[in-house]
C-alpha positions as CSV (number, residue, x, y, z in Angstrom):
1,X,6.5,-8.7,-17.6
2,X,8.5,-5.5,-17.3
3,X,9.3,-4.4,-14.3
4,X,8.5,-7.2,-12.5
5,X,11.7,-8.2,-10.4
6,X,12.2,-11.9,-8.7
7,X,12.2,-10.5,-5.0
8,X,8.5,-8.9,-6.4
9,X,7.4,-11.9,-8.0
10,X,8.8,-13.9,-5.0
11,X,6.7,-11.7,-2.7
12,X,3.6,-12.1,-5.1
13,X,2.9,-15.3,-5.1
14,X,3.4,-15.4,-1.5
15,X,0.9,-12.6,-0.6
16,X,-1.4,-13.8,-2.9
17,X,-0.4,-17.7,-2.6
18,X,-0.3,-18.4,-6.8
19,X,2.1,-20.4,-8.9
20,X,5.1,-18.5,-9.8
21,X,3.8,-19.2,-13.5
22,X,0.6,-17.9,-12.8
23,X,1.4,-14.7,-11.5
24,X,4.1,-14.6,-14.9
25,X,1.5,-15.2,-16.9
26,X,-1.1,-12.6,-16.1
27,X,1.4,-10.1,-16.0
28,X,2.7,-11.3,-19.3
29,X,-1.0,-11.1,-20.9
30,X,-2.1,-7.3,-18.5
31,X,-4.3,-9.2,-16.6
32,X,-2.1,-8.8,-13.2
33,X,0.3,-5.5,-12.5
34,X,2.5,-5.1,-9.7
35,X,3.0,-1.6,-9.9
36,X,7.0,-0.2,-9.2
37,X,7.4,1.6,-6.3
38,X,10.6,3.9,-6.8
39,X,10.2,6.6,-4.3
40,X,9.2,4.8,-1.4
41,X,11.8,1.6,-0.2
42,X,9.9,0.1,2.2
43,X,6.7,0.0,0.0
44,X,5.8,-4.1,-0.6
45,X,5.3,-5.1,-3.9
46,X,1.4,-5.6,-4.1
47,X,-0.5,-7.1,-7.4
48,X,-3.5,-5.8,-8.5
49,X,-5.6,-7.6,-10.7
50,X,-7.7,-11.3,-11.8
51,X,-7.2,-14.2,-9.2
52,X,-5.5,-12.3,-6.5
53,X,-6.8,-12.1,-2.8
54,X,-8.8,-9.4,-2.0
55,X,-7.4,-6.3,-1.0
56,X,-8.5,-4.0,1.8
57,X,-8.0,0.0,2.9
58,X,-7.0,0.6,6.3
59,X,-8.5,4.4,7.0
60,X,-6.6,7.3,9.3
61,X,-5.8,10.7,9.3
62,X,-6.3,13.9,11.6
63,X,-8.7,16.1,12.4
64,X,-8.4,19.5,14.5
65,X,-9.0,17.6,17.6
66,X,-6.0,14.9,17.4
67,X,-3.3,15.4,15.0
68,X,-0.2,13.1,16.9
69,X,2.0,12.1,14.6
70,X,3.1,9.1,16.7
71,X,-0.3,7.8,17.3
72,X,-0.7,8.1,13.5
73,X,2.5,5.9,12.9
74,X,0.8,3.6,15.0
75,X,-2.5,3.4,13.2
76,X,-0.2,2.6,10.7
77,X,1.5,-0.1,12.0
78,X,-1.9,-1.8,13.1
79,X,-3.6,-1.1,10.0
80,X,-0.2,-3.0,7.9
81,X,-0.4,-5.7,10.9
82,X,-4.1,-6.2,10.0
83,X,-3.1,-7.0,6.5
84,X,-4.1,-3.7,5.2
85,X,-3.3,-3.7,1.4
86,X,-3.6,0.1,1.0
87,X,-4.3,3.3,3.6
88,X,-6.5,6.2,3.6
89,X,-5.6,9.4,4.7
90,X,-8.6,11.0,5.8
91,X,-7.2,13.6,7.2
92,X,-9.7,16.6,8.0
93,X,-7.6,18.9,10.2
94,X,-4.8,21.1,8.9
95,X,-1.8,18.8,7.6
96,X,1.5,19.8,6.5
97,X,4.4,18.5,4.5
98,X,6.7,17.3,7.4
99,X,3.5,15.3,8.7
100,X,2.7,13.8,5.2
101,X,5.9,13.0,4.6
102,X,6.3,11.0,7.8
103,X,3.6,9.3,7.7
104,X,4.4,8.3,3.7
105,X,7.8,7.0,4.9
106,X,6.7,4.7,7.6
107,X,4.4,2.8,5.2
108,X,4.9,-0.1,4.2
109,X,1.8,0.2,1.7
110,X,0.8,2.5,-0.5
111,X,-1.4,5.5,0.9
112,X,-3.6,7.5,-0.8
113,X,-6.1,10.4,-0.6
114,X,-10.1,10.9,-0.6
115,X,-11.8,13.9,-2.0
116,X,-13.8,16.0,-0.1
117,X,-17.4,16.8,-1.7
């Protein structure tokens, strides 16, 4: 079970509504992971794995016709409100590093990217 802290197991078995014991064990036997978040402090501890709940991606992102960076945070928030286990950027406009990096820091779950084909 390394890395996995009492305040995230505490938050596990709520999320997911197991046994403390349950969620010890599969991490114990690799069957569960609750992946560290180090660079990100407002990130909630999420398990991935057997017998959790399922998860779901909330979707957003820019294009070259809106791009607001406060309507983005606010997708956000009503994506993580929605019980959005991870985000999307879909993002198909021009994006730079201040944007990213304001939209990484007001999540509260992990966000990740899509290719483009």
């Amino acid at each position: 079970m390394a890395g996995l802290g009492m305040k995230e197991l505490a938050f596990d078995t709520r999320r997911d509504n197991l046994p403390e014991s349950v969620v010890m064990d599969k991490e114990a036997k690799g069957l569960m992971l609750t992946p560290p978040y180090i660079n990100n402090g407002i990130l909630e501890p999420m398990a991935i794995g057997i017998d959790i709940d399922s998860k779901f991606n909330g979707n957003n992102g820019t294009s070259p016709n809106a791009s607001d960076v406060a309507e983005l945070i606010n997708m956000i928030k009503l994506l993580v409100n929605c019980n959005a286990d991870m985000l999307k950027a879909l993002s198909t406009g021009e994006v730079n590093d201040d944007v990213c990096t304001t939209i990484i820091g007001a999540s509260q779950v992990p966000i990740g990217t899509v290719l483009i084909y």
